[in-house]
C-alpha positions in Angstrom: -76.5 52.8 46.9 -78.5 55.7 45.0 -81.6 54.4 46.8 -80.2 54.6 49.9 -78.8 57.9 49.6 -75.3 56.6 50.6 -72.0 56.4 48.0 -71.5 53.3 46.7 -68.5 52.7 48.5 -70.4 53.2 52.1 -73.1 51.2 50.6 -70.8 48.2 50.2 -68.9 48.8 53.5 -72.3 48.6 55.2 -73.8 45.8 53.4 -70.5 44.0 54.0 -71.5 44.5 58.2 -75.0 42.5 58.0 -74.0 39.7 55.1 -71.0 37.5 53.8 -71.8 38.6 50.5 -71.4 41.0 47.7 -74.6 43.3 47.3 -74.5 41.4 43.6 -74.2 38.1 44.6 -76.8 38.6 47.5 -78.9 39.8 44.5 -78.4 36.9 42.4 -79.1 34.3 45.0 -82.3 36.1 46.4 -83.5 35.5 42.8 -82.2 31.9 42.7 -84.3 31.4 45.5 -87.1 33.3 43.4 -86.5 31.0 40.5 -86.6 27.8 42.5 -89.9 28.5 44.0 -91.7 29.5 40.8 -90.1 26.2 39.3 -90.7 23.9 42.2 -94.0 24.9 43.6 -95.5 26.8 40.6 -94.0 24.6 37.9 -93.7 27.7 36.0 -91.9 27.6 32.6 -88.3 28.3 32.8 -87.9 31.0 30.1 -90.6 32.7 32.1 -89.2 32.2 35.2 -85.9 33.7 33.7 -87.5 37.1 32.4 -89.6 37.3 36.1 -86.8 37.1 38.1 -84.7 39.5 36.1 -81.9 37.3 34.8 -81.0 38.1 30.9 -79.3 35.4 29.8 -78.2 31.6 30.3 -75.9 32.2 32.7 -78.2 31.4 35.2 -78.4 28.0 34.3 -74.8 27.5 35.4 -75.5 29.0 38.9 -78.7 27.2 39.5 -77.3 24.1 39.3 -74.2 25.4 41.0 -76.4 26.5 43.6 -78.8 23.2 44.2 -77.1 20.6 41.9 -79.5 20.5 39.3 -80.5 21.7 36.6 -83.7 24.2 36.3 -85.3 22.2 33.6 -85.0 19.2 36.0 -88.0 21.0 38.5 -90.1 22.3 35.7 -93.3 20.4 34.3 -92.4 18.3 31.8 -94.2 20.7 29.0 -93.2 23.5 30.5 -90.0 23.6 29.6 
């Protein structure tokens, strides 16, 4: 919202207009999305894949495999986990 120069209320009430989701929730699964290239296509190790994408703890592991039913080790590089 401070970015936009808009409250935060009129920041949500417009974001609400162009998506379904939360601005948060949008937030998190752009860097799901993030995460599961890096993993997938870069077979990037998943602790670093965590601190890139901005997440600060283990959470994430619940909501990637919420999100694509499996776990991130599962699409890292066997030593790069």
């Amino acid at each position: 919202a401070h970015y936009t120069g808009r409250s935060l209320a009129t920041f949500k009430r417009d974001f609400k207009k162009v998506s379904a989701l939360t601005p948060e929730k949008w937030l998190i699964r752009k860097a799901l999305e993030v995460a599961y290239h890096l993993l997938k296509e870069e077979r990037r190790k998943v602790v670093d894949v965590y601190a890139e994408v901005g997440f600060k703890n283990l959470r994430i592991l619940y909501a990637f495999k919420k999100r694509y039913g499996i776990p991130p080790t599962a699409l890292a590089a066997p030593s790069c986990i």
